[in-house]
C-alpha angles and dihedrals in degrees: 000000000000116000124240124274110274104239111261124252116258111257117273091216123030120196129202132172132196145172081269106033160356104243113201112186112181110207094208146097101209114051104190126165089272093058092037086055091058102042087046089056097043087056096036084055093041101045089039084059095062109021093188098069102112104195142059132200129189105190110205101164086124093041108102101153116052112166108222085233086068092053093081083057088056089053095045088052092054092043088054087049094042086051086050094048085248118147107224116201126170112222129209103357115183123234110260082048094056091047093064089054087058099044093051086044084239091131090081089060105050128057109233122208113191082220140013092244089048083051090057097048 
């Protein structure tokens, strides 16, 4: 007797893509380089899809632990999307997140939506 399949974990990091924008929505706490490295190749992948998407979002709003290291992942992903004419903006980004992007004086470099929707506006 074999026993069932145990159900499969939710998706750390959801994609979608539309005629807008490619919507990343990490489903985690912690974002560390791992993670980053992940999310960074699932957009590459999506926005290079459909070039003419002229908009990222990164939505963080779950996010509430982002090492500074990873910090140097996040602008190499705004400078991909900035070589492919893309917009990056990072949605819904908890305070204590946020807080690291003003420490490290980071918050000058990214656009910040308080929602995805907001982001899209």
């Amino acid at each position: 007797m074999s026993d069932p399949s145990p159900a499969k974990p939710p998706k750390p990091i959801t994609v979608e893509s539309t005629d807008r924008a490619v919507i990343a929505r990490p489903q985690m706490k912690l974002m560390d380089d791992d993670a980053l490295k992940v999310l960074t190749r699932l957009v590459d992948e999506a926005a290079e899809a459909n070039p003419a998407v002229p908009l990222v979002v990164i939505d963080l709003s779950r996010v509430t632990i982002l090492p500074s290291l990873a910090l140097g992942l996040l602008v190499q992903m705004a400078n991909k999307c900035r070589a492919r004419e893309q917009k990056l903006k990072l949605a819904g980004v908890q305070p204590p997140v946020r807080q690291v992007f003003s420490i490290t004086r980071l918050d000058r470099v990214f656009q910040f939506a308080d929602s995805v929707e907001t982001a899209m506006a």
